[in-house]
C-alpha positions as CSV (number, residue, x, y, z in Angstrom):
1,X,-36.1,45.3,27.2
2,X,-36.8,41.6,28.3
3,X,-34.8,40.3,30.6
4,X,-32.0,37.5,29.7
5,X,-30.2,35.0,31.6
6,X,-26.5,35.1,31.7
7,X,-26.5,31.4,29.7
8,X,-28.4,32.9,26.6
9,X,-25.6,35.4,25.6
10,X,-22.6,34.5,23.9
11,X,-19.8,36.5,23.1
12,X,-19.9,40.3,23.2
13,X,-23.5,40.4,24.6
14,X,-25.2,38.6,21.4
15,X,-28.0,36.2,21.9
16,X,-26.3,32.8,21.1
17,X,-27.3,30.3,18.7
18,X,-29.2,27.5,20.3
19,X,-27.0,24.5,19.5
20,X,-29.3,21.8,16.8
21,X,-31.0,19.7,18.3
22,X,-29.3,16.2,17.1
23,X,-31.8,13.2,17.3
24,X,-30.4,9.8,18.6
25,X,-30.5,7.1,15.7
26,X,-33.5,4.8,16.0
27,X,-32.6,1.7,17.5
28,X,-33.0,-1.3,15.4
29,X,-35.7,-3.3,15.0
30,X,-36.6,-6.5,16.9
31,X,-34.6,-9.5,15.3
32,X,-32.2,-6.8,13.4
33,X,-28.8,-6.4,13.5
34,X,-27.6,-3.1,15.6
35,X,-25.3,-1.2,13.1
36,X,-21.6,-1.1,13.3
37,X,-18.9,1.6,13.7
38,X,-16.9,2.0,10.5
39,X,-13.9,0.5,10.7
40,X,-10.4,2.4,11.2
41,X,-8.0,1.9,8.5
42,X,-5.5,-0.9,9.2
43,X,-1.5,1.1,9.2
44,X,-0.9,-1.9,7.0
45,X,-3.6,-1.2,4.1
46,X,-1.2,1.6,2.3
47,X,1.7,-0.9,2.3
48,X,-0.3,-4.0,1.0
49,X,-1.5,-1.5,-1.8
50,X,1.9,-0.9,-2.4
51,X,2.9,-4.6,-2.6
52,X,0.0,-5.9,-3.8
53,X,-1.8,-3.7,-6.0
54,X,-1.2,-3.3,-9.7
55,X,-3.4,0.0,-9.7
56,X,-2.0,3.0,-9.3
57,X,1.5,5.3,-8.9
58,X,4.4,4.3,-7.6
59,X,7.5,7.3,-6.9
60,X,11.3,6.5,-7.5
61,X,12.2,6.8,-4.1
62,X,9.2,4.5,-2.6
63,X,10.0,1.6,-5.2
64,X,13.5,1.1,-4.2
65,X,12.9,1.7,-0.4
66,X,10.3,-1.3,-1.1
67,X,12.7,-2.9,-3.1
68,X,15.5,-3.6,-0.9
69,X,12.8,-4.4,2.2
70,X,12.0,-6.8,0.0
71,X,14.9,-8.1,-1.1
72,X,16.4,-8.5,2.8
73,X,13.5,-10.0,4.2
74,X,13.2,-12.7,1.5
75,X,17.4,-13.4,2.4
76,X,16.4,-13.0,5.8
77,X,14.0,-15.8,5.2
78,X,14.6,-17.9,2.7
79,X,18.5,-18.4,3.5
80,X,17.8,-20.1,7.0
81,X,15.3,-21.8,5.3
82,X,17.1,-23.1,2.6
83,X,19.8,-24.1,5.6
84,X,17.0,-26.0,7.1
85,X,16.1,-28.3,3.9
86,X,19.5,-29.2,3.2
87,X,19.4,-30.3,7.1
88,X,16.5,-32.3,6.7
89,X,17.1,-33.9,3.7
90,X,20.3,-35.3,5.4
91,X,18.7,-36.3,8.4
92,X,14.8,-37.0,8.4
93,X,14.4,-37.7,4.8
94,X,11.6,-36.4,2.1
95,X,8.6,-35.4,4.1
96,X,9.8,-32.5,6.3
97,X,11.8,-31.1,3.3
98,X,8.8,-31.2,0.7
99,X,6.9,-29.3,3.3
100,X,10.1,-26.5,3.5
101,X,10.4,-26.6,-0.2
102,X,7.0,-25.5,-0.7
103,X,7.3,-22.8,1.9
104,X,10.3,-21.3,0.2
105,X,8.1,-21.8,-3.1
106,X,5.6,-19.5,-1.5
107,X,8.0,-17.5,-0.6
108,X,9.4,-16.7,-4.1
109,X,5.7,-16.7,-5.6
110,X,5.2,-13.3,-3.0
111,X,8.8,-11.9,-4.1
112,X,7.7,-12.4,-7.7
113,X,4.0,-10.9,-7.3
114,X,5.6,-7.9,-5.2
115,X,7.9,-7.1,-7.5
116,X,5.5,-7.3,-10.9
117,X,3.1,-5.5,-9.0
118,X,5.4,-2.5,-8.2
119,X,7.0,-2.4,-11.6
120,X,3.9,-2.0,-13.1
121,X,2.7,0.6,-10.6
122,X,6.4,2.7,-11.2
123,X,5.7,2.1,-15.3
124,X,2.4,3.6,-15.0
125,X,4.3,6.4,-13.0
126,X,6.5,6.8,-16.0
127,X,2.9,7.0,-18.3
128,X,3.5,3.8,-19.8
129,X,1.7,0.8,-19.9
130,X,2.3,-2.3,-17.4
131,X,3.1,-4.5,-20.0
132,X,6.9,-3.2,-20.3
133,X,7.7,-4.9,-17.3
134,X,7.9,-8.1,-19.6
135,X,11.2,-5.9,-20.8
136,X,12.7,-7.3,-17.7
137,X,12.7,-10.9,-19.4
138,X,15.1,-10.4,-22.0
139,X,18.5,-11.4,-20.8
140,X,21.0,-8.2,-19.9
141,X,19.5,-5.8,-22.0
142,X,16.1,-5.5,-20.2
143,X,17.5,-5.9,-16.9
144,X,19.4,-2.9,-17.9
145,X,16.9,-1.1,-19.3
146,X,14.5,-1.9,-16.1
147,X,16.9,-0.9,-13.4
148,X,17.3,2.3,-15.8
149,X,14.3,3.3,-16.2
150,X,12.3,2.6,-12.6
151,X,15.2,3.4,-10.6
152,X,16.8,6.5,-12.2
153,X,13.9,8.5,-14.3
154,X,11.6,10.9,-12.5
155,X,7.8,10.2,-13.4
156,X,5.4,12.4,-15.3
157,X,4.4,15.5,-13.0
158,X,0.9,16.0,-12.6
159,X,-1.7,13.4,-13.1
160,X,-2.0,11.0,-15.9
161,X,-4.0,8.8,-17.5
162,X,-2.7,5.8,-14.8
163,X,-4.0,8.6,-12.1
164,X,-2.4,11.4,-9.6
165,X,1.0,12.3,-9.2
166,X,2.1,9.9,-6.1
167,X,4.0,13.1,-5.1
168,X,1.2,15.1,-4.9
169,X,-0.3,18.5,-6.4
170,X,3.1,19.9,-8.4
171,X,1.5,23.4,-8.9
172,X,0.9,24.0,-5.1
173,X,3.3,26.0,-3.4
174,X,3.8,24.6,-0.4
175,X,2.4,20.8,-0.1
């Protein structure tokens, strides 16, 4: 029997396998740029989907919590800043409360986009199309109906044609 060196045997006395031999990328060329390490995910990508996106699911429980976030840090915001233009317009005049007008603008534009953009995500949740969030422009009734609807009535379960459950696989056991 040939004689082997402690190193080559693994566990119970078997010959180990050598470990692949891994080859080192090749290094650019001259003039080239050197390649890059993928990126890491931002922690903010999932919530700009969320707020931004009109793709996808959106569960009961995530549209409200994004909801009210919403909601408080557009009073959070705009109410100081509302405080401030009435200020300047008594005191500096036009130019300083055009500028804090258009802020506020901007900031309604977002509240607007978020909230379009989740509606339509939570319809598509309810396997409907993203054109019944124009329900929510006809006075009282679609109000109603929206706040109804998104708020209180659970999704479809499984996937649909809008894409996976947000909520995950409903036949496993224990997900």
């Amino acid at each position: 029997m040939p004689t082997q060196t402690a190193g080559q045997f693994g566990r119970r006395g078997v010959v180990a396998a050598k470990p692949p031999a891994t080859k080192a990328p090749p290094a650019p060329a001259w003039g080239q740029p050197s390649p890059r390490p993928a990126r890491a995910e931002s922690a903010a990508g999932p919530l700009i989907a969320v707020l931004f996106s009109f793709e996808g699911r959106l569960d009961r429980g995530l549209y409200r919590l994004c909801r009210i976030g919403a909601y408080v840090s557009t009073a959070l915001i705009g109410w100081p800043l509302l405080d401030t233009v009435r200020a300047q317009a008594e005191a500096a005049g036009p130019g300083p409360m055009l500028l804090l007008a258009l802020v506020y603008l901007g900031l309604v534009c977002l509240l607007v986009w978020t909230t379009l953009a989740m509606q339509v995500k939570r319809w598509h949740d309810r396997d409907k199309s993203g054109f019944w969030a124009f329900v929510g422009f006809i006075p009282l009734v679609g109000w109603l109906w929206v706040l109804v609807e998104l708020n209180f009535f659970e999704g479809t379960i499984g996937p649909n044609r809008f894409g996976p459950s947000p909520k995950g696989d409903p036949t496993a056991v224990f997900a």
